[in-house]
PDB file of N, CA, C and O in Angstrom:
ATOM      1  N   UNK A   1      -9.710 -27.653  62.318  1.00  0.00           N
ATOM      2  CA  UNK A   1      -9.713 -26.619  63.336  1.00  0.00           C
ATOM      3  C   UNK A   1     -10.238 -27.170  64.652  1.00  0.00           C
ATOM      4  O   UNK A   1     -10.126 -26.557  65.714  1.00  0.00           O
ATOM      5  N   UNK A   2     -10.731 -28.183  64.546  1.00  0.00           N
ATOM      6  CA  UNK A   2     -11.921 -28.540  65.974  1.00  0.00           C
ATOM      7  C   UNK A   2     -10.592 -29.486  66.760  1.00  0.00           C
ATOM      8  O   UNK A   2     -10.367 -29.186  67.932  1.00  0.00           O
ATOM      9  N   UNK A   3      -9.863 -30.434  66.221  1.00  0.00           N
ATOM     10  CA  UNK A   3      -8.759 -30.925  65.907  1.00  0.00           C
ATOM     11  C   UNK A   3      -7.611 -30.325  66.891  1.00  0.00           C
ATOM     12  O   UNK A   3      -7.016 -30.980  67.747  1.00  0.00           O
ATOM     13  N   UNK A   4      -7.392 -28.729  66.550  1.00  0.00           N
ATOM     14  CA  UNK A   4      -6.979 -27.993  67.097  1.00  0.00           C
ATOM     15  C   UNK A   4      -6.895 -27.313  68.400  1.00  0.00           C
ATOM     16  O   UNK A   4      -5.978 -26.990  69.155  1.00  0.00           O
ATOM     17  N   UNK A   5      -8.004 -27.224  68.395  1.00  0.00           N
ATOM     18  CA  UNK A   5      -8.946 -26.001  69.030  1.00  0.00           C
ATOM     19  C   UNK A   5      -8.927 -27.109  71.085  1.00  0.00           C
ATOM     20  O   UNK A   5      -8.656 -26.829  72.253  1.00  0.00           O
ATOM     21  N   UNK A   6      -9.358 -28.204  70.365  1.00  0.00           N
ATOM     22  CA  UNK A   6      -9.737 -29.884  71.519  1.00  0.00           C
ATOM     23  C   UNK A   6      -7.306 -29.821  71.869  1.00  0.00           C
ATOM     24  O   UNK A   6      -6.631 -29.920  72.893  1.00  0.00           O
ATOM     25  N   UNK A   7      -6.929 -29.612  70.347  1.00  0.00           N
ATOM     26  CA  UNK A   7      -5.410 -30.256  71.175  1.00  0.00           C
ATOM     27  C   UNK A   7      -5.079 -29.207  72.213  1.00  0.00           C
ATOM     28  O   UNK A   7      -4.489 -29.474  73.260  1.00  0.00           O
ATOM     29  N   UNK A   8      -5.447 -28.122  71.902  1.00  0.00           N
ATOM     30  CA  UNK A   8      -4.933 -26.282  72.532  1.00  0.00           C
ATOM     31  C   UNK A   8      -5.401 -26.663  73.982  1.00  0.00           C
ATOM     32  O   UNK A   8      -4.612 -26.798  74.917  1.00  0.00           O
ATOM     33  N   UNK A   9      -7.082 -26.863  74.102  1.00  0.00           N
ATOM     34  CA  UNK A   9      -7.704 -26.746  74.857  1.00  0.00           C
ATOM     35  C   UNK A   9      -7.091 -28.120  76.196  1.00  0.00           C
ATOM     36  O   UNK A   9      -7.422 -28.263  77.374  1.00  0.00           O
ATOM     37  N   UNK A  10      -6.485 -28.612  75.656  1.00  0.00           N
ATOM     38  CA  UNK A  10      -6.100 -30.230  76.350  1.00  0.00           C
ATOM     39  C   UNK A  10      -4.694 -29.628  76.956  1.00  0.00           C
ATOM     40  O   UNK A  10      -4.406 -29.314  78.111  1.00  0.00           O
ATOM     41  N   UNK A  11      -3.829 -29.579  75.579  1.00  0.00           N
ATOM     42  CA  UNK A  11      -1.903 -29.441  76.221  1.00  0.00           C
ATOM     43  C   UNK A  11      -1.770 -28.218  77.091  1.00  0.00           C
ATOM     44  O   UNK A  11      -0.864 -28.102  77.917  1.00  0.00           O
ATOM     45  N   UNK A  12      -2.654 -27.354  76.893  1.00  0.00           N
ATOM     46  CA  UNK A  12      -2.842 -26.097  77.891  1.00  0.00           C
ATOM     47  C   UNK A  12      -2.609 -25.962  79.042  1.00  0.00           C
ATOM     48  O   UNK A  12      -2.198 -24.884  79.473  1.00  0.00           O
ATOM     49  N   UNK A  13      -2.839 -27.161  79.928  1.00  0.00           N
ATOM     50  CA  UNK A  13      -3.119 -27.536  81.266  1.00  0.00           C
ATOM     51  C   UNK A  13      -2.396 -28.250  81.600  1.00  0.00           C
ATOM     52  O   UNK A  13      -2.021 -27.957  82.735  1.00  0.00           O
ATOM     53  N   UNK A  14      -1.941 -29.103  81.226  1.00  0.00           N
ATOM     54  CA  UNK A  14      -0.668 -29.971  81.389  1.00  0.00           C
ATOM     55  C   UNK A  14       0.333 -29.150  81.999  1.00  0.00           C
ATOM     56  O   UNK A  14       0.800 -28.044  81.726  1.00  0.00           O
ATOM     57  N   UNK A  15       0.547 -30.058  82.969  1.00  0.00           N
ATOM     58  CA  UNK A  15       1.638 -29.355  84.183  1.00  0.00           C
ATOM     59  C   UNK A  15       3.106 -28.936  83.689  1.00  0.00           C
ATOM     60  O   UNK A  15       3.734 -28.144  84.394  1.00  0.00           O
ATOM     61  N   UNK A  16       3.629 -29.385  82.619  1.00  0.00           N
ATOM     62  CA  UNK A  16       4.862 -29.362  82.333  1.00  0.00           C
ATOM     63  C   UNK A  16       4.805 -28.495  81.355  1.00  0.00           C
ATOM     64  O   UNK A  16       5.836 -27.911  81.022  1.00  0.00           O
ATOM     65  N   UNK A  17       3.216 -28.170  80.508  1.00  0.00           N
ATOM     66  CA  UNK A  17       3.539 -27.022  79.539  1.00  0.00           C
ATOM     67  C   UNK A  17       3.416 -25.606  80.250  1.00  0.00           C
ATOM     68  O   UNK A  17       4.068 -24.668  79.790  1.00  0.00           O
ATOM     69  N   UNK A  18       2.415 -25.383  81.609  1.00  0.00           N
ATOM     70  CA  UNK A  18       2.228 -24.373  82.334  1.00  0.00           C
ATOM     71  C   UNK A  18       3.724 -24.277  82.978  1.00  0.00           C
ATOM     72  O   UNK A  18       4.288 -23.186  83.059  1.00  0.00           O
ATOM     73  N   UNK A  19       4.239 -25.296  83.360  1.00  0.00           N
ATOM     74  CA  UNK A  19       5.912 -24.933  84.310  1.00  0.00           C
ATOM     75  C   UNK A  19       6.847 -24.120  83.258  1.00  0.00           C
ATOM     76  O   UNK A  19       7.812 -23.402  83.524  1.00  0.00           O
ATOM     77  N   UNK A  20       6.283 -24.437  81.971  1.00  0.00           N
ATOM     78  CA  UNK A  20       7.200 -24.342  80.440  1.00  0.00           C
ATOM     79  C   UNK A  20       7.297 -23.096  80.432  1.00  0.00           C
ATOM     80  O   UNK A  20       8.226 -22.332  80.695  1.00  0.00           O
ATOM     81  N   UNK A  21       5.741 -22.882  79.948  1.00  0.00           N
ATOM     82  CA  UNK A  21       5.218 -21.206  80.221  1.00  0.00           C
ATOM     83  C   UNK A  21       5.731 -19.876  81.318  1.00  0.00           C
ATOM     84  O   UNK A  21       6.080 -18.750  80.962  1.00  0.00           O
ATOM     85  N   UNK A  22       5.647 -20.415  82.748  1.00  0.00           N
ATOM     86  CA  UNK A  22       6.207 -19.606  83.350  1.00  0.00           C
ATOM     87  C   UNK A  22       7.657 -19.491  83.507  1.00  0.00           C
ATOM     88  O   UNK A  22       8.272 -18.435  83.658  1.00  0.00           O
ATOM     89  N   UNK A  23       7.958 -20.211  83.478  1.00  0.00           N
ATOM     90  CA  UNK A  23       9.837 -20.385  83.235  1.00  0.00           C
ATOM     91  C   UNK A  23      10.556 -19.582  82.146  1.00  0.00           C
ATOM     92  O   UNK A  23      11.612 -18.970  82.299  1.00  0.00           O
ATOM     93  N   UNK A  24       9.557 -19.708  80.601  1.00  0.00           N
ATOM     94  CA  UNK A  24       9.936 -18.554  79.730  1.00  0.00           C
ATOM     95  C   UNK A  24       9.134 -16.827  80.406  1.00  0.00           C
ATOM     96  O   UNK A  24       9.319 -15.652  80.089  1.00  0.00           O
ATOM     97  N   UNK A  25       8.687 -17.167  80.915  1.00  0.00           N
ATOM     98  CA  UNK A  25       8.174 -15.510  81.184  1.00  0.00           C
ATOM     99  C   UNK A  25       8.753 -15.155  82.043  1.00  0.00           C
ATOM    100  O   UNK A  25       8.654 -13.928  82.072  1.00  0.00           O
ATOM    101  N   UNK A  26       9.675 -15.705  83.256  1.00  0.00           N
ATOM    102  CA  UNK A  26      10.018 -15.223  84.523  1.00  0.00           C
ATOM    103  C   UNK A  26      11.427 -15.143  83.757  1.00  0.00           C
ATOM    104  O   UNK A  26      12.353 -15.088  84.566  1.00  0.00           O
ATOM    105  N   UNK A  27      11.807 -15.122  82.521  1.00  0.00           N
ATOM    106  CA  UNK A  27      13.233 -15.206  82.267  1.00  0.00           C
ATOM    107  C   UNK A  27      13.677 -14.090  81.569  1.00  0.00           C
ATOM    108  O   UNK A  27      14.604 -14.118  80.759  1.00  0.00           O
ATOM    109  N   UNK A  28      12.961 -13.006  81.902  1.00  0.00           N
ATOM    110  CA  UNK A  28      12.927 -11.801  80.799  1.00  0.00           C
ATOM    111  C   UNK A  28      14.214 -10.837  82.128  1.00  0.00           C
ATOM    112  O   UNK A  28      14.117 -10.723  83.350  1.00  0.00           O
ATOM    113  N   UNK A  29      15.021 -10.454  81.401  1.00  0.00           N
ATOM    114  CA  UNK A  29      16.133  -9.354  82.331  1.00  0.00           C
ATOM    115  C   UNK A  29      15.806  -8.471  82.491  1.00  0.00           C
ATOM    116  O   UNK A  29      15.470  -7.891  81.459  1.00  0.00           O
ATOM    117  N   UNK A  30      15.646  -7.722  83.724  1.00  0.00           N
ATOM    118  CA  UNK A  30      15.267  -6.422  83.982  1.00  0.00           C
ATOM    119  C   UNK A  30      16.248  -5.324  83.339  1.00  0.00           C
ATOM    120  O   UNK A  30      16.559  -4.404  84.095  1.00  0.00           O
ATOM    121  N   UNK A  31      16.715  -5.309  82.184  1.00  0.00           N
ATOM    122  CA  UNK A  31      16.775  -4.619  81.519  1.00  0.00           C
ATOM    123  C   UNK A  31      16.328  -4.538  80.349  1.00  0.00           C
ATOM    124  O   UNK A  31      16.909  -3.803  79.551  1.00  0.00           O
ATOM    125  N   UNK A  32      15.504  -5.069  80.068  1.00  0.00           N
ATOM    126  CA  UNK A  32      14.249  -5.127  78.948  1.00  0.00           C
ATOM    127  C   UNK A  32      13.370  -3.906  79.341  1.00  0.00           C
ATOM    128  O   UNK A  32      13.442  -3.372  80.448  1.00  0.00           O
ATOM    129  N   UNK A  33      12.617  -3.548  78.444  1.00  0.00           N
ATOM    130  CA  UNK A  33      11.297  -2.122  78.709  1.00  0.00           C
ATOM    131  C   UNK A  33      10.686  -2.997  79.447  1.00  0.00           C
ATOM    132  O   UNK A  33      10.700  -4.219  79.299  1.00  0.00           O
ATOM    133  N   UNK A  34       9.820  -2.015  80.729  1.00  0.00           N
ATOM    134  CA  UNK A  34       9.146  -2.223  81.292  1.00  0.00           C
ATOM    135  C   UNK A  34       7.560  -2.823  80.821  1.00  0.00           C
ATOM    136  O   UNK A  34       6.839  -3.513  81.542  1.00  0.00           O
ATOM    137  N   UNK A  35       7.198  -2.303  79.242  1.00  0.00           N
ATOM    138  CA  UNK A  35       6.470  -2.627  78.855  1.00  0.00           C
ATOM    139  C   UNK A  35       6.331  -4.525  78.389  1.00  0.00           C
ATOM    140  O   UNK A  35       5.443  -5.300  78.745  1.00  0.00           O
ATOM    141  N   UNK A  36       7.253  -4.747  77.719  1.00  0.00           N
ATOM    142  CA  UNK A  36       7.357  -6.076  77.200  1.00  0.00           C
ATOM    143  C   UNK A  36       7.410  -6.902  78.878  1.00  0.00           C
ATOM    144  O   UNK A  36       6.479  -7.669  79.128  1.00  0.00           O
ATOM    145  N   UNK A  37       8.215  -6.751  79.662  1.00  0.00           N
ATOM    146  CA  UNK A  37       7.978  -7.442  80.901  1.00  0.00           C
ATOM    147  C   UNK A  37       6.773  -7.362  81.450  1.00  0.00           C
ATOM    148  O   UNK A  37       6.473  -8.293  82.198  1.00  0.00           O
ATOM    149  N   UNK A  38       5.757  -6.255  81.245  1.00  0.00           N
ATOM    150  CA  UNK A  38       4.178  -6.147  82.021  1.00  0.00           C
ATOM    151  C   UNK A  38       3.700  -7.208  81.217  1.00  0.00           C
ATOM    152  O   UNK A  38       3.212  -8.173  81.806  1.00  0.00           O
ATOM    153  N   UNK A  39       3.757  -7.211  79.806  1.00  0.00           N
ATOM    154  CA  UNK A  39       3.022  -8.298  78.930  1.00  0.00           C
ATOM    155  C   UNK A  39       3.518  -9.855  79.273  1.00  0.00           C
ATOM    156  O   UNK A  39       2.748 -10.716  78.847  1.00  0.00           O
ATOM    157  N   UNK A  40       4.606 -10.296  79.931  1.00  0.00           N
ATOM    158  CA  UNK A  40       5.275 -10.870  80.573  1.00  0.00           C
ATOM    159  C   UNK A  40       4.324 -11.862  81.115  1.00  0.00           C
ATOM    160  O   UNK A  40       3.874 -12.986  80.889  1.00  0.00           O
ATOM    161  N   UNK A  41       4.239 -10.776  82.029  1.00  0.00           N
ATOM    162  CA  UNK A  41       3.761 -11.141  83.387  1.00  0.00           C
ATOM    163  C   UNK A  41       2.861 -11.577  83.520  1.00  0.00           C
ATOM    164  O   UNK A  41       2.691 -12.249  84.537  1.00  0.00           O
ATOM    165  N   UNK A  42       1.605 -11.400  82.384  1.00  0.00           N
ATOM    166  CA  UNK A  42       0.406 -11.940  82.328  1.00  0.00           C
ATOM    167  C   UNK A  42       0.345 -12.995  82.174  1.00  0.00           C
ATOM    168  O   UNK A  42      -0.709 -13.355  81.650  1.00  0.00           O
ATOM    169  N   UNK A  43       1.174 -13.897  82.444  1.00  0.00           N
ATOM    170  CA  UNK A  43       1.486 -15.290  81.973  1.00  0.00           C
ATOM    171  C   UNK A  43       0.114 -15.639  83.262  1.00  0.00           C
ATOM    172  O   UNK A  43      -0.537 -16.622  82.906  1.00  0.00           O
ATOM    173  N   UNK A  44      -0.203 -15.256  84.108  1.00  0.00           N
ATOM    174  CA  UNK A  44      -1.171 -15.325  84.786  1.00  0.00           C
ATOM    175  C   UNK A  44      -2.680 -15.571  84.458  1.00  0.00           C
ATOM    176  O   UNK A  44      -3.402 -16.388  85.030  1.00  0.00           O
ATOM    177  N   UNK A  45      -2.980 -14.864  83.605  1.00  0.00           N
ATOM    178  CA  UNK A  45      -4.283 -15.401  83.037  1.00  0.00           C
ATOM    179  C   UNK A  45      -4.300 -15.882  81.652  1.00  0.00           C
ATOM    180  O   UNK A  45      -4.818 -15.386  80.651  1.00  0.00           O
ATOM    181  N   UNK A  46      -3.535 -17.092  81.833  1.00  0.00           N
ATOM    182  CA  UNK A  46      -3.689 -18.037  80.407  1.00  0.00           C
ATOM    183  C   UNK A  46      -4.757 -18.972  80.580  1.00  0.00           C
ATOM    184  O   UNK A  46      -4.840 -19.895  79.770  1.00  0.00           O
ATOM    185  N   UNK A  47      -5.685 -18.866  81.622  1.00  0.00           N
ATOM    186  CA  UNK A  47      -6.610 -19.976  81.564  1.00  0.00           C
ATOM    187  C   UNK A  47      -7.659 -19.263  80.579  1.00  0.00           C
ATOM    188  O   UNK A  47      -8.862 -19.450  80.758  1.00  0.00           O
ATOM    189  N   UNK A  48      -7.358 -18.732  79.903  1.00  0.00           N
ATOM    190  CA  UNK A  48      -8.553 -18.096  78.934  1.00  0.00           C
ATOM    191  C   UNK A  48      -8.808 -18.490  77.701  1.00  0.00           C
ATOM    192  O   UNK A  48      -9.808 -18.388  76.991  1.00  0.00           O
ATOM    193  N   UNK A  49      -7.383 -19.123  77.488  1.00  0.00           N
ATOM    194  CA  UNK A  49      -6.818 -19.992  76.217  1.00  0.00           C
ATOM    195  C   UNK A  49      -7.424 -20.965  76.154  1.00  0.00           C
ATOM    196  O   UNK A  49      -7.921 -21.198  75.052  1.00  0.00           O
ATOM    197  N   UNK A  50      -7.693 -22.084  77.397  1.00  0.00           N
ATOM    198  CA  UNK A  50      -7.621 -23.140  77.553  1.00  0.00           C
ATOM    199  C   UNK A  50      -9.522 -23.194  77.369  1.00  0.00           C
ATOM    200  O   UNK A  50      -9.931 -23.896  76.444  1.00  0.00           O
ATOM    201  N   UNK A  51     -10.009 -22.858  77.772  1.00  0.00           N
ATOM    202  CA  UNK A  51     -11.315 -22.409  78.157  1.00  0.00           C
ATOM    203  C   UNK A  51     -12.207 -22.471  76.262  1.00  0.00           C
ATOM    204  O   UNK A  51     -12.925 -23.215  75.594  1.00  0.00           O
ATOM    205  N   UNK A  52     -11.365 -20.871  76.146  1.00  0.00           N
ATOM    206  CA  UNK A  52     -11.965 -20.682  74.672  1.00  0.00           C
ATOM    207  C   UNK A  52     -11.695 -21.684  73.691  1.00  0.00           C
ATOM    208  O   UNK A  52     -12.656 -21.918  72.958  1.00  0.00           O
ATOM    209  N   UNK A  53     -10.510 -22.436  73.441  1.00  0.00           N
ATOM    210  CA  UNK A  53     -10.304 -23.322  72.336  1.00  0.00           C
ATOM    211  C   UNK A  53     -10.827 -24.441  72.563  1.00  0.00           C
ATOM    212  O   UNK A  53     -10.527 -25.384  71.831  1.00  0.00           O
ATOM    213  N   UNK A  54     -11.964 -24.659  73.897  1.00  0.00           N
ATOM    214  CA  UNK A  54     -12.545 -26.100  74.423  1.00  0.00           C
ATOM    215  C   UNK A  54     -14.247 -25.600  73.807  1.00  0.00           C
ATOM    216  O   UNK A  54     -14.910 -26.432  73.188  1.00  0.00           O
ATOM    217  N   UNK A  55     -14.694 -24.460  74.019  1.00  0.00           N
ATOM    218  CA  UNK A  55     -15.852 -23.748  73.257  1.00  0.00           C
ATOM    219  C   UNK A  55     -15.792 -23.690  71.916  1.00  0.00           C
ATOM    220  O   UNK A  55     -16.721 -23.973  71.160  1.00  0.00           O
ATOM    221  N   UNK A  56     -14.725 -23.331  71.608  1.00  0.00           N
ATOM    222  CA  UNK A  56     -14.686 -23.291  69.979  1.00  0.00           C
ATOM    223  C   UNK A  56     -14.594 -24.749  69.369  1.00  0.00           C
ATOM    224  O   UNK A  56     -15.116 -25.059  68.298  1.00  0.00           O
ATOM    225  N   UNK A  57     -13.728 -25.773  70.334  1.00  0.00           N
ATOM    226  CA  UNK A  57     -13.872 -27.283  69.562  1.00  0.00           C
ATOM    227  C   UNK A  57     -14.908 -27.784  69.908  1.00  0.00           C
ATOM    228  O   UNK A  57     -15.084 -28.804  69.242  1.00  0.00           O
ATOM    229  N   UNK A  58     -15.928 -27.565  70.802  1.00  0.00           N
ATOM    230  CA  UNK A  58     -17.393 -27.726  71.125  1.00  0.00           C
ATOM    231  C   UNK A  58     -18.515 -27.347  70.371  1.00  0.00           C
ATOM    232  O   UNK A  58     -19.562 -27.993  70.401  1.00  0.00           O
ATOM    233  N   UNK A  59     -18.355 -26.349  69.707  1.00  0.00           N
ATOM    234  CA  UNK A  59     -19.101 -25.451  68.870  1.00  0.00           C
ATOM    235  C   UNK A  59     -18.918 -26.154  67.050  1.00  0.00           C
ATOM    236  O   UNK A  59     -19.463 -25.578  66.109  1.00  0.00           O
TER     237      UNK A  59
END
């Protein structure tokens, strides 16, 4: 898990997995529910991911 937690906390940030990330979220058709596109959108605060799985492989 620590293993894990250190790879999450690492590939997270990497420029090409964040470009990855928003590229699948900005690709949703506005004819999808409005709901699944709000959840979307939060592609914005993924630094929370990156953060916690660097505490948890620290811990």
């Amino acid at each position: 898990m620590v293993i894990a937690n250190v790879f999450i906390a690492v590939i997270i940030r990497q420029q090409y997995v964040i470009n990855l990330l928003f590229w699948l979220a900005t690709r949703a058709p506005t004819t999808w529910p409005l709901s699944i596109r709000w959840h979307l959108g939060k592609i914005y605060h993924h630094g929370g991911l990156h953060s916690g799985c660097a505490i948890n492989g620290s811990l």
